[in-house]
C-alpha positions in Angstrom: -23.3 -11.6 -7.3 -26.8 -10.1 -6.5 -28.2 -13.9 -6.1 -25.5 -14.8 -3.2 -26.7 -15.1 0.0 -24.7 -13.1 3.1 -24.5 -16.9 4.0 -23.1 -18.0 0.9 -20.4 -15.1 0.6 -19.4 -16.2 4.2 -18.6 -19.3 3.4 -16.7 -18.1 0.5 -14.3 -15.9 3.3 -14.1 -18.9 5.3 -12.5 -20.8 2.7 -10.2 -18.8 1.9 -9.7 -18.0 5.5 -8.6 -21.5 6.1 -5.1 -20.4 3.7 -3.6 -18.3 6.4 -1.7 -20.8 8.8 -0.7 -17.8 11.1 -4.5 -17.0 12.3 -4.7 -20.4 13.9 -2.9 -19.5 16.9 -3.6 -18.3 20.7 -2.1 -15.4 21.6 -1.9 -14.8 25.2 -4.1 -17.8 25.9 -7.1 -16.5 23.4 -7.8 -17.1 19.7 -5.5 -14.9 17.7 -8.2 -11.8 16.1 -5.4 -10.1 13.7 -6.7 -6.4 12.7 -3.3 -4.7 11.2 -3.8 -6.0 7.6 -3.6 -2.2 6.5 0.1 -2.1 8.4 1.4 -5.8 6.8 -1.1 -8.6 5.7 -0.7 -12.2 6.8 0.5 -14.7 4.2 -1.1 -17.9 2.2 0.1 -20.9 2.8 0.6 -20.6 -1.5 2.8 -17.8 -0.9 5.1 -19.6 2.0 5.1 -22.9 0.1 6.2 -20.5 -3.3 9.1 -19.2 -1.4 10.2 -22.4 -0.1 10.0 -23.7 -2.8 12.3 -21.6 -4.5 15.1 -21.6 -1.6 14.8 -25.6 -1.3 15.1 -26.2 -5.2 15.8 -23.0 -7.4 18.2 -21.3 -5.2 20.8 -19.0 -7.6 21.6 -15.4 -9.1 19.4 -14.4 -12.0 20.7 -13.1 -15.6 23.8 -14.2 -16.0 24.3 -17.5 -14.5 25.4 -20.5 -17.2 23.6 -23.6 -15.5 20.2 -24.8 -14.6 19.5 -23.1 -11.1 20.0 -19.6 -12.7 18.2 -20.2 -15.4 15.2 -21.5 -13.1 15.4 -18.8 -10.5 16.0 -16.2 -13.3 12.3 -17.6 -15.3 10.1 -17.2 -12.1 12.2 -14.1 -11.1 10.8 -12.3 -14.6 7.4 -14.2 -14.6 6.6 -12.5 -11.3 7.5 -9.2 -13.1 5.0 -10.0 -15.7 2.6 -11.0 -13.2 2.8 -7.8 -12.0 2.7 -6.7 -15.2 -0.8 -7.8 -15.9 -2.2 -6.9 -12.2 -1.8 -2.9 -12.9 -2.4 -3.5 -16.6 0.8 -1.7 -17.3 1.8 -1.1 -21.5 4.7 -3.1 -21.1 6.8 -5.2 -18.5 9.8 -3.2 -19.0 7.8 -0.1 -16.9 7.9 -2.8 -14.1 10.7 -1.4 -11.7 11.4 -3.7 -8.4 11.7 -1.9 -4.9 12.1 -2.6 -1.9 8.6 -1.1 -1.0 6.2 2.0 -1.6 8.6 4.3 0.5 11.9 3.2 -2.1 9.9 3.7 -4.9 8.9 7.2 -3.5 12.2 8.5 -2.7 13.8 6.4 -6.3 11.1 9.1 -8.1 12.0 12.1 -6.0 15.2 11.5 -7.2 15.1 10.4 -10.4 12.9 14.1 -11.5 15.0 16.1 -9.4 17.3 17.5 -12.9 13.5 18.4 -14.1 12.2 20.9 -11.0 13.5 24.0 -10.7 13.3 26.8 -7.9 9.5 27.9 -7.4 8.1 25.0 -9.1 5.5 23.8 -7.0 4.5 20.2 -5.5 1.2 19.3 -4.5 0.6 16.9 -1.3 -2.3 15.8 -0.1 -2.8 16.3 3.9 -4.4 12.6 4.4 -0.3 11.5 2.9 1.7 8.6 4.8 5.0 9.7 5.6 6.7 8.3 2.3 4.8 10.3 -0.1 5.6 13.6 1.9 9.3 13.3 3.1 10.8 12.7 -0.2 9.0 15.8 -1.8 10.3 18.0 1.2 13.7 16.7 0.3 13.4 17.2 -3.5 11.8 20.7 -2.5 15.2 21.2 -0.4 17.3 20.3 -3.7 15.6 22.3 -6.0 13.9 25.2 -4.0 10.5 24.2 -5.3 7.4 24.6 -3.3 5.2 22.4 -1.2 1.5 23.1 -1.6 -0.5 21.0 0.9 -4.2 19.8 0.0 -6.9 20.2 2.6 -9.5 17.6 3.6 -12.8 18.0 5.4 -14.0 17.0 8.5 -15.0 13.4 7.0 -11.3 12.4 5.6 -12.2 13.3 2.0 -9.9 15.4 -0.1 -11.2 19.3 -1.1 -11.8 18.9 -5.0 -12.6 22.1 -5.4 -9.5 23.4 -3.5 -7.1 21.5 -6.2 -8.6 23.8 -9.0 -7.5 26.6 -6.7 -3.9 25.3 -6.4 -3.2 23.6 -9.9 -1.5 26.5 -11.9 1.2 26.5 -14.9 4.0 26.3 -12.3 2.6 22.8 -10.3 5.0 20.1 -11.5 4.0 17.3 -9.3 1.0 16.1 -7.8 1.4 13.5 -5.2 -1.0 11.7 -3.3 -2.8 8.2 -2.0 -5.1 6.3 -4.1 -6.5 5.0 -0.7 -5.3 6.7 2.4 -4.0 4.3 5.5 -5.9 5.9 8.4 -9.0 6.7 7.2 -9.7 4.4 4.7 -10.8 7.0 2.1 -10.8 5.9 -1.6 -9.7 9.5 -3.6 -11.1 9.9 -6.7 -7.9 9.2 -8.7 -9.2 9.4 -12.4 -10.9 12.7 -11.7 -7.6 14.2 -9.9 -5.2 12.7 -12.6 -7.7 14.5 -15.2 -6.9 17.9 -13.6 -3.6 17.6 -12.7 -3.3 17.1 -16.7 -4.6 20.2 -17.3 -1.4 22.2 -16.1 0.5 19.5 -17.4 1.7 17.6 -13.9 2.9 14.6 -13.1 1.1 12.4 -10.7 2.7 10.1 -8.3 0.1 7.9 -6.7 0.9 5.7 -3.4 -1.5 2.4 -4.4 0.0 0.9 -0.8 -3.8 0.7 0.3 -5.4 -0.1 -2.6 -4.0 -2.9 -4.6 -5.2 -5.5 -1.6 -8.7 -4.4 -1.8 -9.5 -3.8 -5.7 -8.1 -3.9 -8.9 -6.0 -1.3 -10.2 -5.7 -0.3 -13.9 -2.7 2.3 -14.2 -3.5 2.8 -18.2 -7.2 3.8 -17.1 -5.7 6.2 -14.7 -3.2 7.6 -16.9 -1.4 8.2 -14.0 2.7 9.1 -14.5 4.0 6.9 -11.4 2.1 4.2 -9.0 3.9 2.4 -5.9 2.6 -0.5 -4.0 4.1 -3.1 -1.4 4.0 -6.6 -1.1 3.5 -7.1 2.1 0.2 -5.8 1.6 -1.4 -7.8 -0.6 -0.5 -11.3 0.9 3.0 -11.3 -0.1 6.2 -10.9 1.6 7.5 -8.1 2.9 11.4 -6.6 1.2 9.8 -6.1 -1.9 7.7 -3.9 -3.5 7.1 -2.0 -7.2 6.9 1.0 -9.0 5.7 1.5 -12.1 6.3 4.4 -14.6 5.8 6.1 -17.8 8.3 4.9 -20.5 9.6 8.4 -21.3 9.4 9.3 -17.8 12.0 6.7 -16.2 14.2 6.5 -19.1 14.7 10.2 -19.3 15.5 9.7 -15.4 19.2 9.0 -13.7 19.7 5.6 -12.5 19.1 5.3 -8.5 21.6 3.7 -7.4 25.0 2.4 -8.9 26.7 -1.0 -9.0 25.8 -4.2 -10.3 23.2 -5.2 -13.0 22.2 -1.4 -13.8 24.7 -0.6 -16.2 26.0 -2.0 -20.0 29.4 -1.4 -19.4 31.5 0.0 -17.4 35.1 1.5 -17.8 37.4 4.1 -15.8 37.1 6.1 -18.7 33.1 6.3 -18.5 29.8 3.6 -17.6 26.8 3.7 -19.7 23.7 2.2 -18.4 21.1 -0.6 -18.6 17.9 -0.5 -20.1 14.8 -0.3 -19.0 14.0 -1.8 -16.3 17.3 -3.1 -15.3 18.9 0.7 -15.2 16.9 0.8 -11.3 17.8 -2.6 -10.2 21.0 -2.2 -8.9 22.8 -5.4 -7.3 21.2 -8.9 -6.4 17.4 -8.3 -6.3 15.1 -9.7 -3.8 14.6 -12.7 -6.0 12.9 -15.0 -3.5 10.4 -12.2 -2.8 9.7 -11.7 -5.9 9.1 -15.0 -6.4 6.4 -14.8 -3.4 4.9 -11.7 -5.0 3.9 -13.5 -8.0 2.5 -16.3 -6.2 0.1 -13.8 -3.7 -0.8 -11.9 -7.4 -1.7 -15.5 -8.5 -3.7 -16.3 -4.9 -5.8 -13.2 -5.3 -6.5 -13.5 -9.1 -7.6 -16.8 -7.9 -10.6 -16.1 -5.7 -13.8 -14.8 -5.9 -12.9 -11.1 -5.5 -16.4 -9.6 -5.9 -17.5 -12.0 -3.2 -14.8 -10.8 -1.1 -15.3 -7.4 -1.6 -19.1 -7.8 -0.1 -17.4 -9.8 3.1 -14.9 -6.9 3.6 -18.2 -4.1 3.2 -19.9 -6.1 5.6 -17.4 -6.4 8.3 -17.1 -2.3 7.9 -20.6 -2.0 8.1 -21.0 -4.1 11.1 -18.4 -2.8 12.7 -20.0 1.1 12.2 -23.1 -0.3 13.9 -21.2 -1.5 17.3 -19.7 2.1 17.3 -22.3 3.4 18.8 -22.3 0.8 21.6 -19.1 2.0 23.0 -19.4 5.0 25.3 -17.0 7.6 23.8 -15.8 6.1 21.1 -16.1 7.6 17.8 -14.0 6.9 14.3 -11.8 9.7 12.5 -12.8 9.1 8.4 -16.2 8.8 7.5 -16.0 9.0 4.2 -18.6 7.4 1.9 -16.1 5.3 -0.4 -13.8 4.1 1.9 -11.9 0.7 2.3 -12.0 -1.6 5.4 -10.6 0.8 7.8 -11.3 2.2 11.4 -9.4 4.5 12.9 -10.9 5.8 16.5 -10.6 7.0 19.3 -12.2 6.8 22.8 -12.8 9.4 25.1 -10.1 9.0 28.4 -8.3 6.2 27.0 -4.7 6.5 25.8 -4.5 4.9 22.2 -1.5 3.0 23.4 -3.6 1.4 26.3 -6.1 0.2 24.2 -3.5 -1.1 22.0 -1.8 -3.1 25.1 -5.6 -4.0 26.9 -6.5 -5.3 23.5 -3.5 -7.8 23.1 -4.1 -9.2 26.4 -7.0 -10.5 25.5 -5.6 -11.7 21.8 -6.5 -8.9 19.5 -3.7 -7.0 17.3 -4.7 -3.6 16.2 -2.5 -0.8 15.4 -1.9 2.5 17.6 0.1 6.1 17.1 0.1 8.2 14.5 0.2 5.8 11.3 3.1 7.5 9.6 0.8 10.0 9.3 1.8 13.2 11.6 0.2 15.9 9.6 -3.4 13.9 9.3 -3.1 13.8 12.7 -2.5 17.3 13.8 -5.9 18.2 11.2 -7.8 16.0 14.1 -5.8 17.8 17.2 -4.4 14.2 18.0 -1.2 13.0 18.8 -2.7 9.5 17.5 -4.9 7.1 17.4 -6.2 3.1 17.4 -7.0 1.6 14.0 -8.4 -1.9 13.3 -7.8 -2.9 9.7 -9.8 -5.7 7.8 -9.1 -8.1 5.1 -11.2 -11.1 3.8 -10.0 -13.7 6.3 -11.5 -11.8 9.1 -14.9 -12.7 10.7 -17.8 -11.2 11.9 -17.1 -12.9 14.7 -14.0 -11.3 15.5 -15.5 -8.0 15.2 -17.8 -8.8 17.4 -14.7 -10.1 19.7 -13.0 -6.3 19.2 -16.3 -4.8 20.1 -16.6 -6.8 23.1 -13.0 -6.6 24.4 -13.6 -2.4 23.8 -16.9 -2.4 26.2 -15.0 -4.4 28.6 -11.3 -1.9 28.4 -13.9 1.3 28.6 -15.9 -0.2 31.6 -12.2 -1.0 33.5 -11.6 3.2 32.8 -14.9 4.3 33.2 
């Protein structure tokens, strides 16, 4: 990797650039620049041809169906799972639980350990949280009568280590919080916080939404108890997601949901329930989906990731530099491990403005508060722009954003 060029590794993003069909497009008479990968990632042409694919020629239920189509769809419905399987590293496929997203797989845990918490307990959040790995805690906290602990961040978006050692104590139970956190971007030491929360003997639930599209994710080097991530990030389709979990953990838990495909058998006089992973899958699954899911795992495995990786750095970087070129702009998250993202603000303009001013001229960024109320009221804002960057974006196109913002701040100067 050290012998590339910056040349070379463009070329490499350009290439695989050129699989996204979507970012050929005008919008409102310009060149499309798309900057909400963080919110939903676009799609390879892989991916769409998977999923067409499927519908055109493979069509059917899974599991139980006695002819060819179901015994197709049913194959590439379980080789996605092991796909998955083998992108987090988990022990076994079974611990492979399909959702429809990070926020189902949030609030199917929530439920699922709600016979296990007990009044006073306590559950640690992380202030930096999107809103589907605080809700469901503050519901579960409602059930139980457990505690929510909240865990402070500085003024750079980076979580208080030495605060956890101050809340961590024999009655925490649950430690939840983002492996890479949507608005600012910061990576969060996860193997050192799993390592503490140990200590007391929590479980850790880890939203992975941010982080699978941007580096590899290893849940048996974590050691982690629980880890969510959607599809719609990482270049697949949206409807689907995962959640993986600890054997003992999910088949000590209730089943989710009832109906269909989670159970053995089921009689008036009593049902007993499916195993493992089929006990959380209630009902016709999003087989198409998951079809797609394993194709985007098999896109990304595909490229040059550590190539990529330098492209995404060097659109961040870049984009840091123009900052300061923007009178009254300034980004919120300056952390020094951080993914592709910049959230910011500029002084007199309405996020939502900038939003709107932005689209006119082609350019799709994300404004309000991200899902992410709380973060927001640390920063005394009721929200804020955020351009997000994936590997198909340009420097170009940063340049683009940073020109259309110079123009937007001269119109309200």
């Amino acid at each position: 990797m050290s012998a590339m060029t910056a040349q070379e590794i463009q070329e490499i993003a350009l290439k695989a650039r050129a699989d996204f069909p979507i970012l050929n497009q005008d919008v409102n008479g310009k060149p499309l620049v798309y900057l909400d990968s963080a919110a939903s990632s676009q799609k390879p042409q892989q991916v769409i041809d998977a999923m067409t694919a499927y519908y055109h020629s493979d069509n059917a239920n899974v599991h139980r169906g006695a002819h060819t189509l179901g015994d197709r769809a049913t194959a590439a419905f379980e080789g996605a799972r092991d796909k998955v399987k083998s992108y987090l590293n988990a022990p076994a496929r079974e611990q492979i639980i399909w959702t429809k997203g990070t926020t189902e797989a949030m609030n199917l845990v929530a439920h699922g350990l709600t016979p296990q918490i007990e009044a006073g307990d306590e559950i640690i959040v992380t202030r930096m949280e999107h809103h589907a790995n605080i809700v469901p805690w503050q519901m579960l906290a409602e059930r139980t009568g457990a505690v929510i602990k909240v865990w402070e961040i500085n003024e750079h978006g980076e979580l208080l280590i030495d605060q956890l050692d101050e809340l961590l104590n024999p009655n925490t139970k649950l430690l939840c919080f983002t492996h890479v956190s949507n608005v600012l971007g910061t990576i969060n030491p996860a193997n050192e916080i799993i390592a503490k929360a140990k200590s007391v003997n929590a479980l850790t639930v880890l939203d992975g939404a941010q982080a699978t599209p941007h580096f590899a994710v290893d849940v048996q080097d974590l050691d982690c108890d629980f880890y969510a991530f959607s599809s719609h990030k990482i270049f697949g389709p949206t409807g689907i997601g995962v959640l993986y979990g600890k054997r003992d953990l999910l088949e000590a838990m209730p089943p989710y949901q009832g109906g269909g495909e989670m159970i053995e058998r089921v009689s008036f006089e009593g049902t007993t329930y499916n195993q493992l992973p089929y006990k959380f899958e209630a009902g016709t699954p999003a087989i198409g989906e998951a079809v797609g899911l394993g194709t985007a795992i098999d896109y990304i495995q595909s490229l040059d990731r550590e190539a990529l990786d330098a492209h995404e750095a060097a659109l961040m970087a870049h984009a840091i530099k123009l900052i300061e070129t923007i009178p009254g702009m300034s980004m919120i998250g300056t952390a020094e491990n951080k993914v592709p993202v910049m959230s910011f603000k500029i002084e007199g303009l309405h996020p939502s403005d900038i939003g709107m001013l932005l689209d006119q001229q082609g350019i799709g960024i994300r404004t309000g508060h991200h899902c992410a109320m709380p973060l927001m009221e640390k920063f005394g804002l009721p929200g804020c722009a955020r351009a997000s960057f994936a590997f198909y974006n340009t420097h170009e196109e940063v340049d683009q954003l940073f020109a259309a913002l110079a123009k937007i701040q001269r119109m309200f100067a």
